[in-house]
C-alpha positions in Angstrom: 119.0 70.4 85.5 116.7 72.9 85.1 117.5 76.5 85.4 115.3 78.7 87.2 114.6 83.0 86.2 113.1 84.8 88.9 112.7 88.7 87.7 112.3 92.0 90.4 110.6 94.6 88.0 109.5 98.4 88.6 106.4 99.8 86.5 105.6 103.3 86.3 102.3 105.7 84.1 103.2 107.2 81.6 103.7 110.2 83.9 106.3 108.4 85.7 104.3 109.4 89.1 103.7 105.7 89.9 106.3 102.9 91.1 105.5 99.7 91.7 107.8 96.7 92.1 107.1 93.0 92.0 108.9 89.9 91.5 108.2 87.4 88.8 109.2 83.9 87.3 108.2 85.3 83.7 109.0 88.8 83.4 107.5 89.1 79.9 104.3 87.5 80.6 103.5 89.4 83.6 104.4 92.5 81.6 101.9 91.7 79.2 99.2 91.1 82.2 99.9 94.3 83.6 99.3 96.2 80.2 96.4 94.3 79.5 94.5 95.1 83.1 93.6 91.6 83.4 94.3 91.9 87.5 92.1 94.1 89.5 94.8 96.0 92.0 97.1 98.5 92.1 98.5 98.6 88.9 95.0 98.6 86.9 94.0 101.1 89.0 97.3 103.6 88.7 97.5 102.0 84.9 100.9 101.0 85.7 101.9 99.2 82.7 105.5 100.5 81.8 107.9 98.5 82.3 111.2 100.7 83.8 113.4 98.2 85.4 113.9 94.7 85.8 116.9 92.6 87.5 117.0 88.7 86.7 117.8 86.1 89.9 118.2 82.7 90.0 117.0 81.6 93.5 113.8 82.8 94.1 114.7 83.5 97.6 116.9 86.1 96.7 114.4 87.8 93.9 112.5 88.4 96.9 114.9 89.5 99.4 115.7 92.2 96.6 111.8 93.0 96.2 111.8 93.7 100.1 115.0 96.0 100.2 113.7 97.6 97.0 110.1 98.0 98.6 111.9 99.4 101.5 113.8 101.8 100.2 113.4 105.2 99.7 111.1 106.7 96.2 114.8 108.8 95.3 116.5 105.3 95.7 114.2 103.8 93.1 114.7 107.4 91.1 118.3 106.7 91.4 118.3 103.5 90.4 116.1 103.9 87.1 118.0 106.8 86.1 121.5 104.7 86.1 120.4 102.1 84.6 117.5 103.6 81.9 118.0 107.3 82.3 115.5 108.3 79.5 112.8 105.7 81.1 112.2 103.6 78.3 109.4 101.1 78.7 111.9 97.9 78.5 109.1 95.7 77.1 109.0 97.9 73.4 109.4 95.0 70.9 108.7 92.3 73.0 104.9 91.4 71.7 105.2 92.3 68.0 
């Protein structure tokens, strides 16, 4: 049986005046699109390409439940949140493409 990885993520600029949150089946990969710019959107345009947070799911269905509630949430929520788990706001991805 295979066994599925479904990733919520937060990017943020590098002045950390940015969120944005997506969901993912390849956290790295889409990482790596995001820094590159290869999407026109949001994140190209607000050069969102550190990654600050990620959780990992299983079920896809619950990826994006957590997407919504995350989406729906308050900006000090998602503050909060970074700051417990990556308190210095680390871009996550360092190391992953050398």
């Amino acid at each position: 049986m295979k066994l599925h990885q479904y990733y919520i993520y937060i990017l943020t600029n590098k002045h950390h005046a940015v969120l944005y949150i997506g969901v993912t089946n390849d956290v790295k990969n889409r990482t790596l699109e995001h820094k590159s710019g290869v999407h026109q959107g949001f994140t190209k345009t607000y050069s969102c390409n550190k990654l600050v947070y990620f959780e990992t799911f299983q079920w896809i269905d619950d990826a994006i439940a957590r997407e919504k509630q995350l989406k729906g949430g308050s900006r000090q929520q998602k503050l909060d949140l970074i700051n417990l788990e990556n308190p210095n706001w680390n871009d996550l991805s360092d190391g992953w493409y050398d």
